[in-house]
N, C-alpha and C positions, 0 to 999 in steps of 0.2 A: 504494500500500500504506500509503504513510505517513498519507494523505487519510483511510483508512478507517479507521484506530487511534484518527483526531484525531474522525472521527466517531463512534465508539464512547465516547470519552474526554467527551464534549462529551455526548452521553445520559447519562452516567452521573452527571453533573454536574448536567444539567438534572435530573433525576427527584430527584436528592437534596436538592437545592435547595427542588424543589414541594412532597417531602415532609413538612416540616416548614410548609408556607405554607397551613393550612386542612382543609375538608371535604374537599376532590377532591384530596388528595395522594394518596393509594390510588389514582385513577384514572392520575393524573400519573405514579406511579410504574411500574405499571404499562406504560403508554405507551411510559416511557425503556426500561423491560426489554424490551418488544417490539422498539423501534428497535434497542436495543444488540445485541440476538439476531440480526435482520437485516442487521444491519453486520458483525455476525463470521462469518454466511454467507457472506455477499456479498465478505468477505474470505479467507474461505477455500478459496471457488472461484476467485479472483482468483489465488491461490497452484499453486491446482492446473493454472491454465492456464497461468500463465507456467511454471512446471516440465513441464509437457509441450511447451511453445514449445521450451523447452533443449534438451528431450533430443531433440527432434526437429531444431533447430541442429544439435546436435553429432552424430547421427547423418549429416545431410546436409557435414556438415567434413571430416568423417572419410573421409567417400567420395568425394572430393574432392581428399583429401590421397593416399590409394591410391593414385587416376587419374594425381595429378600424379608422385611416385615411379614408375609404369610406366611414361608417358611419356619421365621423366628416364632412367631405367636402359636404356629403347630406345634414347634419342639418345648415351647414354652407347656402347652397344655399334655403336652404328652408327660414330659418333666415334672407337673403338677400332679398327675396321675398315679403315676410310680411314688410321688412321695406320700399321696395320701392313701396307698395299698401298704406302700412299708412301713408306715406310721398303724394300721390296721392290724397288721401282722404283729407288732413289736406292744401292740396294747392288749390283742388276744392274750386271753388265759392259758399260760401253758400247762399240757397234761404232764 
């Protein structure tokens, strides 16, 4: 992201620079306007895919984290179960 700002940053440079340096500063300029156009494209699909990357991380986190809570709260109740049979056992009357 930061490459394409510096690439933007650096057309806008160059074409200012031409501008003043002759006959073909209009064409130069030009030129830099089209690169600098192309680079805030190129960087603003750049944006829109890492934000879909995200959301589609944190969607895939998230279900994830569900699974792992079921998981937990089964072993939990299962873990509660054994203690309240061995707590049964260890209170029976022995013969």
């Amino acid at each position: 992201m930061r490459s394409r700002l510096l690439i933007v940053l650096t057309a806008l440079a160059v074409g200012a620079t031409l501008t003043g340096c002759g006959k073909e500063s209009s064409t130069a300029a030009d030129a830099a306007k089209k690169a600098a156009t192309e680079a805030a494209d190129k960087a603003k699909e750049a944006a829109t895919k890492a934000g879909e990357a995200a959301k589609e991380a944190t969607k895939e986190a998230a279900t994830a984290t569900t699974d792992a809570a079921g998981k937990a709260a089964d072993a939990t109740k299962d873990a509660a179960a054994k203690a309240v049979e061995a707590a049964k056992e260890a209170a029976a009357p022995k013969k």
